[in-house]
MARZATI-94672 format. One line per field, with one value per residue: residue number from 1; x, y, z of N, C-alpha, C in turn; chain. Coordinates in nm, 3 decimals, padded with zeros to 5 digits. Atoms other than C-alpha are relative to their C-alpha. Example, Ala and Ser with C-alpha at 12.3 -4.5 7.8 and 13.67 -1.06 7.14 Angstrom:
2
i <- (1; 2)
nc1 <- (00.089; -00.082)
nc2 <- (-00.119; -00.119)
nc3 <- (00.000; -00.006)
cac1 <- (01.230; 01.367)
cac2 <- (-00.450; -00.106)
cac3 <- (00.780; 00.714)
cc1 <- (00.090; -00.077)
cc2 <- (00.120; 00.109)
cc3 <- (00.000; 00.073)
ch <- (A; A)
***
This chain:
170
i <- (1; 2; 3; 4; 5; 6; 7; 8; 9; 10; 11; 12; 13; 14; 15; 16; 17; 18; 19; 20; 21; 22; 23; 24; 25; 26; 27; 28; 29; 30; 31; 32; 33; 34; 35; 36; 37; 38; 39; 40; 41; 42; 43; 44; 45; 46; 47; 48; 49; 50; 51; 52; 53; 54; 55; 56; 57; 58; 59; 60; 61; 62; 63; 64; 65; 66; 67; 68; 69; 70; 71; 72; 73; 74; 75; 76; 77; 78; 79; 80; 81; 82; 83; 84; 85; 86; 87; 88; 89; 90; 91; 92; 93; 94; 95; 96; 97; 98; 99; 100; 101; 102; 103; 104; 105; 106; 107; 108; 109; 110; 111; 112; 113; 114; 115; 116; 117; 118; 119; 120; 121; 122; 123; 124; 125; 126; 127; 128; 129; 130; 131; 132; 133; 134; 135; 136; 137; 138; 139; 140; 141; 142; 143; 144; 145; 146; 147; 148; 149; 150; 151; 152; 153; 154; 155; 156; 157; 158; 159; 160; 161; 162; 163; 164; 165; 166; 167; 168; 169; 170)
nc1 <- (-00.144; -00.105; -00.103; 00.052; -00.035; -00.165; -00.064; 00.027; -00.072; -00.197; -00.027; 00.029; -00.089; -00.049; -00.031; -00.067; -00.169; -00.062; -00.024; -00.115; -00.061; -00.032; 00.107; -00.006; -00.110; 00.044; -00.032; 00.015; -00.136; -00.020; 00.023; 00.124; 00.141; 00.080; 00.119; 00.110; -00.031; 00.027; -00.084; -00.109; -00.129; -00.091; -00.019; -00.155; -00.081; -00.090; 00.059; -00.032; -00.166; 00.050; 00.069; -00.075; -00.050; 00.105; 00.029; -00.138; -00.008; 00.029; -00.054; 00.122; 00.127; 00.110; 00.148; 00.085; 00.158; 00.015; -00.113; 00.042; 00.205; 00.047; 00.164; 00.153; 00.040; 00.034; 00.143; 00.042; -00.017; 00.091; 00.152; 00.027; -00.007; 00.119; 00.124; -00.008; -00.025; -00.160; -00.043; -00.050; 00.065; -00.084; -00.033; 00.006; 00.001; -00.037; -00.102; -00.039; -00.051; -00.131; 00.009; -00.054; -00.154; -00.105; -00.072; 00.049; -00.033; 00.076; -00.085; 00.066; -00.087; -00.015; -00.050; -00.085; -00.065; 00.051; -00.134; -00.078; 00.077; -00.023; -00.170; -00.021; 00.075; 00.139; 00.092; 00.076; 00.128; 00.128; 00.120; 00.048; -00.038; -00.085; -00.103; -00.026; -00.081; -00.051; -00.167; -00.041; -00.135; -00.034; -00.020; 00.169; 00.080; 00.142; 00.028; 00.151; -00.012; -00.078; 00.056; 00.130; -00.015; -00.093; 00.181; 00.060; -00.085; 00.088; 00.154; -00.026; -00.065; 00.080; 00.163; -00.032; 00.120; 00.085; -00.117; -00.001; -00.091; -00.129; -00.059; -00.036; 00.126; 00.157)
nc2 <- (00.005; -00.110; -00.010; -00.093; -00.170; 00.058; -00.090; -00.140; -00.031; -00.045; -00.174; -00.093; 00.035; -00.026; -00.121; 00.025; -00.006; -00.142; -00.081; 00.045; 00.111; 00.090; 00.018; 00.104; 00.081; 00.159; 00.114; 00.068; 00.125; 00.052; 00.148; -00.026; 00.059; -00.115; 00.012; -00.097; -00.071; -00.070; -00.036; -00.050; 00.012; -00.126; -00.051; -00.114; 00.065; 00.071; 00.132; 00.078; 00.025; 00.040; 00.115; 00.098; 00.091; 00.093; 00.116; 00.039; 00.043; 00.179; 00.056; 00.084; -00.133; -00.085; -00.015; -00.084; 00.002; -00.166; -00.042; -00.168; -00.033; -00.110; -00.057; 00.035; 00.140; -00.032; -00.063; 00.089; 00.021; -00.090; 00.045; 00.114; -00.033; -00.053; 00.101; 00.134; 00.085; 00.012; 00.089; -00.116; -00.019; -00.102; -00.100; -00.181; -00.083; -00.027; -00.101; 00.028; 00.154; 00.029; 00.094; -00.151; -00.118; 00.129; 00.045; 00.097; 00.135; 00.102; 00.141; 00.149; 00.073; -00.163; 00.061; 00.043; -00.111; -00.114; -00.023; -00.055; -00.113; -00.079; -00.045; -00.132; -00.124; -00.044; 00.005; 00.082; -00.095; 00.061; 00.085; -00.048; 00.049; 00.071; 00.039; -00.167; -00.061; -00.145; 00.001; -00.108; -00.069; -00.176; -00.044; 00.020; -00.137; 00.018; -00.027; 00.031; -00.121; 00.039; 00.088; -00.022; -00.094; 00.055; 00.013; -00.095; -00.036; 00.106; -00.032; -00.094; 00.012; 00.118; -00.104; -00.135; -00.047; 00.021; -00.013; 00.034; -00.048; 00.078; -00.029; 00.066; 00.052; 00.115)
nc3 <- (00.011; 00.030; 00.120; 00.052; 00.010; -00.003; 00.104; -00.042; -00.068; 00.104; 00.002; -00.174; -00.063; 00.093; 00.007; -00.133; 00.025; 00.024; -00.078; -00.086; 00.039; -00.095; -00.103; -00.029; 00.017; -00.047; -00.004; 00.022; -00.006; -00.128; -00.013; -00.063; 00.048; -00.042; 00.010; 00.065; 00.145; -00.064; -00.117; 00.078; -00.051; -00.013; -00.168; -00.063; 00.004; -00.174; -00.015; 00.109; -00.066; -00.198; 00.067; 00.015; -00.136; -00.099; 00.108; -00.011; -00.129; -00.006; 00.100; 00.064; 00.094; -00.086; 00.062; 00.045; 00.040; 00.033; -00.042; 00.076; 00.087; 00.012; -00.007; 00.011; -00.086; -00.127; -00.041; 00.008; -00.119; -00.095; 00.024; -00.010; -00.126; -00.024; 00.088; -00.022; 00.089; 00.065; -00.128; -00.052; -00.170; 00.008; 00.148; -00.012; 00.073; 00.034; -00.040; -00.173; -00.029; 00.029; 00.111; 00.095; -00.063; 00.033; -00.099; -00.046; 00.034; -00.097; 00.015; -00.034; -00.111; -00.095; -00.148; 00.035; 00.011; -00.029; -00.053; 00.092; 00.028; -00.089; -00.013; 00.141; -00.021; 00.047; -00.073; 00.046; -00.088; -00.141; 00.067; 00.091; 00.123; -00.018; 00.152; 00.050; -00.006; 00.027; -00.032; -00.120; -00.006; 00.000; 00.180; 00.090; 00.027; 00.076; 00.145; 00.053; 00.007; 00.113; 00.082; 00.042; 00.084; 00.135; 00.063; 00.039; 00.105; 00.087; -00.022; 00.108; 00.129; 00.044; -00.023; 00.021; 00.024; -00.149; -00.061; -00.202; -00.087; -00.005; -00.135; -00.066; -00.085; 00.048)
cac1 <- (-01.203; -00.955; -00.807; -01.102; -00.857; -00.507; -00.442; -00.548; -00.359; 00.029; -00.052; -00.098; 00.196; 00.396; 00.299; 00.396; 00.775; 00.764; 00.659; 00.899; 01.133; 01.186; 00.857; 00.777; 01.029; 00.893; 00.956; 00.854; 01.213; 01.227; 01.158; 00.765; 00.438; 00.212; -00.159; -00.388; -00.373; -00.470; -00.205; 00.097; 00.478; 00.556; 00.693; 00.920; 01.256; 01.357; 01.064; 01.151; 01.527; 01.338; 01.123; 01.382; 01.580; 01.257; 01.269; 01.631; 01.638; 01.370; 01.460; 01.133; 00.901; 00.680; 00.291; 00.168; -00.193; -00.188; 00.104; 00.050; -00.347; -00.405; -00.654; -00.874; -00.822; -00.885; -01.197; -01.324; -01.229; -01.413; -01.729; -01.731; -01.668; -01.987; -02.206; -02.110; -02.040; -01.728; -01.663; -01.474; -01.499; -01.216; -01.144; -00.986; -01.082; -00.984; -00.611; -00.586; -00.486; -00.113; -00.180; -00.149; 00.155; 00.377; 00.446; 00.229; 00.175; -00.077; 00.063; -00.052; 00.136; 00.141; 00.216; 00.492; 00.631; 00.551; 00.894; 01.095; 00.884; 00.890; 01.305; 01.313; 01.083; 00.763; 00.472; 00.232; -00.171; -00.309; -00.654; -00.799; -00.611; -00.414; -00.259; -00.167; 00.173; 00.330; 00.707; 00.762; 01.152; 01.318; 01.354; 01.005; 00.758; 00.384; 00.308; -00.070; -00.088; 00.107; -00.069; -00.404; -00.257; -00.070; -00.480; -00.562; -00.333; -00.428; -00.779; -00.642; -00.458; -00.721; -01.085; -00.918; -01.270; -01.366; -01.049; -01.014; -00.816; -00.399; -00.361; -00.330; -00.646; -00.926)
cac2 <- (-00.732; -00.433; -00.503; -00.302; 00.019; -00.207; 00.043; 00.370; 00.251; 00.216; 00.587; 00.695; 00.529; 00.578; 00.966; 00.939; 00.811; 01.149; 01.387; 01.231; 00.970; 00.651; 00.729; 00.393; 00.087; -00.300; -00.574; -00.793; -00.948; -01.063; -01.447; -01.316; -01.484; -01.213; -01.252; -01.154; -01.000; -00.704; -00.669; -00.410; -00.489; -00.142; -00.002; 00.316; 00.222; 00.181; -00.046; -00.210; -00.262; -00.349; -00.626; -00.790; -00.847; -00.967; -01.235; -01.296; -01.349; -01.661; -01.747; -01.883; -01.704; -01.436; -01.440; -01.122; -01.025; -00.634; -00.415; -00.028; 00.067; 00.329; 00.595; 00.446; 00.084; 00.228; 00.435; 00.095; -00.079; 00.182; 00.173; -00.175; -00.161; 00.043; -00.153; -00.449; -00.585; -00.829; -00.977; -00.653; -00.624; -00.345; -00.035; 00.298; 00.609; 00.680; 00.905; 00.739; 00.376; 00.282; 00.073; 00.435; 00.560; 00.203; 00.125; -00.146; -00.513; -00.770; -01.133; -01.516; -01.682; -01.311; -01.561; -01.705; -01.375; -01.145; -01.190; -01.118; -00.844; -00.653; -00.712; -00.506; -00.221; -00.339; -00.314; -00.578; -00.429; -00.689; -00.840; -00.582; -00.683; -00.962; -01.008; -00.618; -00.460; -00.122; -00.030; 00.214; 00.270; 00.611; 00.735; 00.739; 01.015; 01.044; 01.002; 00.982; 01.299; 01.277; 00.989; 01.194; 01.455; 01.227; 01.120; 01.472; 01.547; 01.228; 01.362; 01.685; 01.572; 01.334; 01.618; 01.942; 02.077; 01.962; 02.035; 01.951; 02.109; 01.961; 01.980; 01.690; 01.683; 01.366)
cac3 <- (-00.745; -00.734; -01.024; -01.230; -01.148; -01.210; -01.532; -01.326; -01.044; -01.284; -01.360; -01.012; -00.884; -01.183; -01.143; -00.765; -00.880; -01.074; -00.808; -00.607; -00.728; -00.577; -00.327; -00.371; -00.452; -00.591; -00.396; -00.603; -00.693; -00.306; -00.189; -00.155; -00.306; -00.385; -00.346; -00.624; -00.942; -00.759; -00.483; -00.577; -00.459; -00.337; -00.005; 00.075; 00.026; 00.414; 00.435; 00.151; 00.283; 00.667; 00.454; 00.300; 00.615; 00.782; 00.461; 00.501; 00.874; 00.838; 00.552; 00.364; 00.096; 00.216; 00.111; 00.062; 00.070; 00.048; 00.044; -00.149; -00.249; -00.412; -00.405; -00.571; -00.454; -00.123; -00.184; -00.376; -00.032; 00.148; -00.008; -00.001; 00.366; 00.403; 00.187; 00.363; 00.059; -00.054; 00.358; 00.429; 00.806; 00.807; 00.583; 00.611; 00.450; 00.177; 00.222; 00.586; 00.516; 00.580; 00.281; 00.084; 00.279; 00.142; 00.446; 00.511; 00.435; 00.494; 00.550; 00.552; 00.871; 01.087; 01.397; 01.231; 01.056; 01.313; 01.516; 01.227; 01.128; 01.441; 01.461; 01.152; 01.278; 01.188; 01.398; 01.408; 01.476; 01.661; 01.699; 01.516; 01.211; 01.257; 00.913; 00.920; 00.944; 00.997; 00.914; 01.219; 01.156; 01.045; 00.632; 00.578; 00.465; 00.460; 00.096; 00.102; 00.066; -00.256; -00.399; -00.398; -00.544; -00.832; -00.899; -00.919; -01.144; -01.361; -01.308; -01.509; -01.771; -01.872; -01.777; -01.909; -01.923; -01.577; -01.352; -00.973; -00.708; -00.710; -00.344; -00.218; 00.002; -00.021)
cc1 <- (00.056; 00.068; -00.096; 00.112; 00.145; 00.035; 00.019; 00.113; 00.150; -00.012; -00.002; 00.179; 00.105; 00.016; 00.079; 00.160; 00.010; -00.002; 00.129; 00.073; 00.054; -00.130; -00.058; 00.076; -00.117; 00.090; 00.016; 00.127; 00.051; -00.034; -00.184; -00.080; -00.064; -00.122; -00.104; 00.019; -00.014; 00.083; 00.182; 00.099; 00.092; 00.010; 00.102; 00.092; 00.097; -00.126; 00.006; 00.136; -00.065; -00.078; 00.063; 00.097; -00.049; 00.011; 00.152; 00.080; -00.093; 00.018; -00.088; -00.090; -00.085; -00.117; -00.014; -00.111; -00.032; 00.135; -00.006; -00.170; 00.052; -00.079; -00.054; -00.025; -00.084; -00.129; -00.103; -00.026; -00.105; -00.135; -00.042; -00.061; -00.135; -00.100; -00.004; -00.006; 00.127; 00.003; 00.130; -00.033; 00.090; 00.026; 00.031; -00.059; 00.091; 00.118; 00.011; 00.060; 00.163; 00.002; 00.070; 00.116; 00.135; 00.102; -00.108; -00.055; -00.067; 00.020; -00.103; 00.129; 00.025; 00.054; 00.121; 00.091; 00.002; 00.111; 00.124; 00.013; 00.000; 00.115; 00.035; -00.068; -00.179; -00.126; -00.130; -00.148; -00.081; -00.126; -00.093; 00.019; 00.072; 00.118; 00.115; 00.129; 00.042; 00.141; -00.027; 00.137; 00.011; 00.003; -00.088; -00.072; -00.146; -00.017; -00.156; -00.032; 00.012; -00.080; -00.128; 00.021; 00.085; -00.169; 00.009; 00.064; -00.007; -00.142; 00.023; 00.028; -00.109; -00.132; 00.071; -00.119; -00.113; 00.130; -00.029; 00.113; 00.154; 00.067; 00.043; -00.120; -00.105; -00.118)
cc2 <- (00.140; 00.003; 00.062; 00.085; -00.074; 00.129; 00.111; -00.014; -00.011; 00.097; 00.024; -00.032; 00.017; 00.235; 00.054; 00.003; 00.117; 00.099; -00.044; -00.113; -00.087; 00.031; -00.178; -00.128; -00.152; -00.025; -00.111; -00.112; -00.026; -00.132; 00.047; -00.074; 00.100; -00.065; 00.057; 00.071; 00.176; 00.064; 00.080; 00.006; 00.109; 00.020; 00.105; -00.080; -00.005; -00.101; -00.061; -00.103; -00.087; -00.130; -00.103; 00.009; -00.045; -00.150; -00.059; -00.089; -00.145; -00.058; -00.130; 00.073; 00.019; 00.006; 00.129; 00.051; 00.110; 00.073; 00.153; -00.029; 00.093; 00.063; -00.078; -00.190; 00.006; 00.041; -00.172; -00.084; 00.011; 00.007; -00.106; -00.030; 00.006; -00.049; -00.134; -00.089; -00.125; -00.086; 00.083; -00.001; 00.133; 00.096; 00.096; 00.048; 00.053; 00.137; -00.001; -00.124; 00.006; -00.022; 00.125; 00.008; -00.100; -00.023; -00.102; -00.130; -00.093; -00.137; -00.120; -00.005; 00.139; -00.081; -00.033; 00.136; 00.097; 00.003; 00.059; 00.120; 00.089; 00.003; 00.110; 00.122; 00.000; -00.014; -00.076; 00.054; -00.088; -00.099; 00.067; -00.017; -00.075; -00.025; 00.135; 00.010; 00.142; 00.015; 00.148; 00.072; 00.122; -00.001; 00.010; 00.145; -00.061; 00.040; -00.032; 00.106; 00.010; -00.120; 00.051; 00.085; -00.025; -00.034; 00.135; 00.087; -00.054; 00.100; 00.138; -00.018; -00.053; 00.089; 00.133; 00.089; -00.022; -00.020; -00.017; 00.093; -00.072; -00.004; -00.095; -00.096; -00.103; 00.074)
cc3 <- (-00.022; -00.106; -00.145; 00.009; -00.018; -00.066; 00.086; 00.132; -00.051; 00.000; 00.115; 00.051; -00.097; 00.021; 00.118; -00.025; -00.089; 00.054; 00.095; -00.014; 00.105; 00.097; 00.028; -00.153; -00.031; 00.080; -00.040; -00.030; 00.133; 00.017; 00.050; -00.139; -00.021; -00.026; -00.051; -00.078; 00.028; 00.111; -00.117; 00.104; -00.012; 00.131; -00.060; -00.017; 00.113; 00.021; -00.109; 00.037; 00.116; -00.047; -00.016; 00.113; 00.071; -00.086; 00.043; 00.125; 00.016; -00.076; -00.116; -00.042; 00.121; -00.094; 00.055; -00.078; -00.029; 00.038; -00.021; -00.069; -00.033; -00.001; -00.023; 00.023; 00.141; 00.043; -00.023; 00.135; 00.091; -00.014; 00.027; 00.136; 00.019; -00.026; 00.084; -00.078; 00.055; 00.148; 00.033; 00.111; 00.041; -00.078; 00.035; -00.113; -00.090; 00.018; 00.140; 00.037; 00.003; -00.117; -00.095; 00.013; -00.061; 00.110; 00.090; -00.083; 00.117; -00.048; 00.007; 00.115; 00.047; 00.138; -00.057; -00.044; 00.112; 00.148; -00.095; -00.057; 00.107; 00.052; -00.072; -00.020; -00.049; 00.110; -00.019; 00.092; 00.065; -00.049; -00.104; -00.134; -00.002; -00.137; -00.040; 00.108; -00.020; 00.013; 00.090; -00.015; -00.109; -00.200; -00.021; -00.034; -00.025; -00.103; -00.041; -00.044; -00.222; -00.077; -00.038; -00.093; -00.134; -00.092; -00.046; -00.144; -00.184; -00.052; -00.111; -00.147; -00.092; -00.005; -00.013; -00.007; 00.118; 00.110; 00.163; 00.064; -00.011; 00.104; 00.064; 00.102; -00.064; 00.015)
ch <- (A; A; A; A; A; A; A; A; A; A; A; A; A; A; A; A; A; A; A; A; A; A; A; A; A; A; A; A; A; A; A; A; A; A; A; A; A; A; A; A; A; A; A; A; A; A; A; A; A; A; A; A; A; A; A; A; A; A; A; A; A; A; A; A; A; A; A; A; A; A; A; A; A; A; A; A; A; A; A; A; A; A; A; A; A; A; A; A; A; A; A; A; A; A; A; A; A; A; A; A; A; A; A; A; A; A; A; A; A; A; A; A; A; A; A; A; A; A; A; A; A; A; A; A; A; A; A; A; A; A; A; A; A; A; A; A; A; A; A; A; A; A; A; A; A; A; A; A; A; A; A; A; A; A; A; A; A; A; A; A; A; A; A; A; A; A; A; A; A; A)
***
């Protein structure tokens, strides 16, 4: 379960809204279900906006299965992946997943949402991931970047005696 790093991931994303405020927005007060003690109700706040008018337009809770990882959900993920642990069949690298950037969102009913969802700019990926979404429309910024470097920062405050780089880079 991902939710080992729940605590580590509030600071991350927490440090995130202080390099850059507002970077990512809940959803959670939207008509959505979330899936998993483990899943966090964040997006950019034009996919956040582009969400709830996908919700609005059919007009019936949204299940959500993944929406923002963070680092280290992601590396977890990723290893997993590799190991062939868990029934992972998919995984980015860590500081390559949408999932990072909060601009993506993985659904129950993707046939059913996935007109609504691509009115509102989102891009639906197919057979490769069927459940998986990308907001495509304009306001956005790559913030993966930014989320490694909100870790590394963590990673300081916390190992003053064993310090990392604050760049940004995975």
């Amino acid at each position: 379960s991902l939710a080992v790093v729940r605590a580590l991931d509030q600071q991350i994303i927490d440090e995130m809204n202080c390099m850059i405020p507002d970077s990512l927005v809940s959803f959670a007060d939207l008509n959505v279900e979330i899936g998993g003690t483990s899943t966090w109700a964040y997006l950019q706040p034009t996919a956040r906006a582009a969400f709830e008018r996908a919700i609005r337009a059919r007009g019936s809770s949204f299940r959500v299965n993944s929406a923002y990882r963070t680092i280290a959900q992601q590396y977890l993920l990723y290893q997993w992946f590799q190991r062939g642990q868990c029934g992972i069949s998919l995984a980015a690298r860590p500081g390559r997943s949408n999932h990072q950037s909060g601009l993506a969102v993985d659904v129950s009913d993707y046939t059913g949402w996935r007109p609504f969802m691509e009115g509102e700019g989102w891009d639906w990926l197919g057979g490769n991931d069927p459940v998986h979404f990308d907001y495509r429309g304009g306001g956005t910024r790559d913030i993966r970047g930014t989320a490694v470097e909100a870790f590394q920062r963590l990673w300081n405050r916390n190992n003053p005696n064993d310090p990392i780089s604050e760049d940004g880079a995975y």
